[in-house]
ZALUMDREN-145240 format. One record per residue: x negated, y negated, z negated of N, C-alpha, C in turn. Coordinates in steps of 0.2 Angstrom, whole numbers, padded with zeros to 4 digits, always signed. Atoms other than C-alpha are relative to their C-alpha. Layout:
<atoms>
XYZXYZXYZ
...
</atoms>
This chain:
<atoms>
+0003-0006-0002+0068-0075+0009-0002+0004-0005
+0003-0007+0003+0061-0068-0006+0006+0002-0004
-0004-0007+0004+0077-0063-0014+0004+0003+0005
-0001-0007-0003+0082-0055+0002-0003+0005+0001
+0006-0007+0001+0064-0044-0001+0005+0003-0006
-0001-0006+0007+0071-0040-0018+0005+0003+0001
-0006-0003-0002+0087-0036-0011-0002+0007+0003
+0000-0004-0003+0080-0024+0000-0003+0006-0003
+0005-0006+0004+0077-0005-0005-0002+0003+0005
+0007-0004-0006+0062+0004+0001+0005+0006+0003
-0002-0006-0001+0066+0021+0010+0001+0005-0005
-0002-0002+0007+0073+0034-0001-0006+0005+0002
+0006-0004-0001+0060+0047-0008-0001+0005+0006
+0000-0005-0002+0065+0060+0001-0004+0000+0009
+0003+0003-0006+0060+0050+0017-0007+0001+0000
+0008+0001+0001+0043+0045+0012-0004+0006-0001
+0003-0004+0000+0040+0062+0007-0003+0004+0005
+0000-0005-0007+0040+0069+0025-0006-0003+0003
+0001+0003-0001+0027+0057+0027-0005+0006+0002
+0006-0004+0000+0012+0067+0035-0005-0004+0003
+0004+0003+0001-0001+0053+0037-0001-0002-0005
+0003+0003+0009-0013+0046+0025+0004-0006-0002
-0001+0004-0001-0006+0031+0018-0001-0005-0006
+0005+0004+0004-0015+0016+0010+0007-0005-0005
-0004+0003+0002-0003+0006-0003-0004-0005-0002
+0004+0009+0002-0011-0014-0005+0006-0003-0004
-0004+0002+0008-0005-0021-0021-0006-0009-0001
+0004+0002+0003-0011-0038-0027+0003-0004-0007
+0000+0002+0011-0011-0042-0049+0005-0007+0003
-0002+0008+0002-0006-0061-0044+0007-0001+0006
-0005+0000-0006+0009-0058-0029+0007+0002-0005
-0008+0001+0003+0025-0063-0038+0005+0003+0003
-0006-0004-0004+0037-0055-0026-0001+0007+0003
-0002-0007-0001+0030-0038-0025-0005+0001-0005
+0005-0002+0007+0025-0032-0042-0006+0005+0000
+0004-0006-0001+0012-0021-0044+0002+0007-0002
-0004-0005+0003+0024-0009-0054+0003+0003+0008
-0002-0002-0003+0033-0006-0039-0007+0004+0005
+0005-0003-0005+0017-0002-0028-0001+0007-0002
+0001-0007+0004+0013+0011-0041+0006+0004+0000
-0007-0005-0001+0031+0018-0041-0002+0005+0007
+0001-0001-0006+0028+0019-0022-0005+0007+0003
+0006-0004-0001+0012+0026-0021+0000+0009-0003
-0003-0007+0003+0018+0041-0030+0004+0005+0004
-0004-0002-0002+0028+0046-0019-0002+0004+0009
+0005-0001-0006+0019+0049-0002-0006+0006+0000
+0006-0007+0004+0009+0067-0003-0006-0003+0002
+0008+0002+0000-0008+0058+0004+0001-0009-0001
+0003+0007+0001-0006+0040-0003-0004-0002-0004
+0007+0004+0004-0018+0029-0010+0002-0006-0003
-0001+0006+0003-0017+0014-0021-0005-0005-0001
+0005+0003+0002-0026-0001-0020+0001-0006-0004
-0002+0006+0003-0024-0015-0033-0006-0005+0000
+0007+0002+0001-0034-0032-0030+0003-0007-0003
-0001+0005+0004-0036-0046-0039+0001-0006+0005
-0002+0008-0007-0035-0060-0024+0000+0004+0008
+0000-0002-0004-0032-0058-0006-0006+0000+0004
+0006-0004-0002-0050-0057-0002-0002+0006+0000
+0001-0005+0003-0052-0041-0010+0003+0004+0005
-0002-0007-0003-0043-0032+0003+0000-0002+0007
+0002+0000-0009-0051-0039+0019-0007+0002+0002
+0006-0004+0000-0061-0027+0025-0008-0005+0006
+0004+0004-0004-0077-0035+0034-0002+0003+0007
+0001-0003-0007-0082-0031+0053-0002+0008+0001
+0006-0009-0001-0090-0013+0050+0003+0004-0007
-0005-0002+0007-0079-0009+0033+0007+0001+0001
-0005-0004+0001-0065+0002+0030+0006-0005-0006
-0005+0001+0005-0049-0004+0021-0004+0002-0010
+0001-0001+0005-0053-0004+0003+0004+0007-0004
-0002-0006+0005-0051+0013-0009+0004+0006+0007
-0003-0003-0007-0048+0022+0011-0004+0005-0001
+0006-0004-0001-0057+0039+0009-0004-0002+0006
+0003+0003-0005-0070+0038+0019+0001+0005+0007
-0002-0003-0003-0066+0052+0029+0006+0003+0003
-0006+0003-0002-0049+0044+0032-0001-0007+0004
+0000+0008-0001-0054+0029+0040+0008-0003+0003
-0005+0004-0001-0039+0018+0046+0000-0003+0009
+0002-0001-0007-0035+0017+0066+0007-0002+0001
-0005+0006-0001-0022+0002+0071+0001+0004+0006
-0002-0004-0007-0020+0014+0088+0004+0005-0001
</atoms>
C-alpha cells in the first residue's frame, strides 16, 4: 500500500488551481508516508489553501464545538 501512495501523483497544478473553495491541508511532523514537504508543495498551490502542520494525531481533532485547526474562522468547515 504505501509505495502504491508514493506511486501516485497528486492532480496537476493546473487542476488544483481551479480550485474555488477553501481548502485545509493537514500535515503531521512524524507521518512517514506523506512528508510534510509535500504538504507544503501542495498547499501552495490552491489560491485559498491553508496549512496545518501537527506534531501527533491529536492535534488535529477538532473537539464537539471546535473548528478544524488553523480554519479561518470565518471559513468554518461543513462535511454537507
Amino acid at each position: 500500500m504505501v509505495r502504491g501512495a508514493a506511486a501516485t501523483d497528486l492532480p496537476r497544478d493546473e487542476a488544483l488551481r481551479t480550485t474555488t473553495h477553501p481548502t485545509l491541508i493537514l500535515a503531521r511532523e512524524t507521518d512517514p508516508c506523506h512528508p510534510v514537504s509535500t504538504a507544503e508543495l501542495l498547499a501552495r498551490v490552491p489560491p485559498d489553501a491553508h496549512l496545518h502542520v501537527s506534531a501527533t494525531a491529536a492535534d488535529v481533532r477538532p473537539g464537539p464545538t471546535e473548528s478544524a485547526p488553523s480554519w479561518p474562522a470565518d471559513r468554518q468547515f461543513s462535511a454537507g
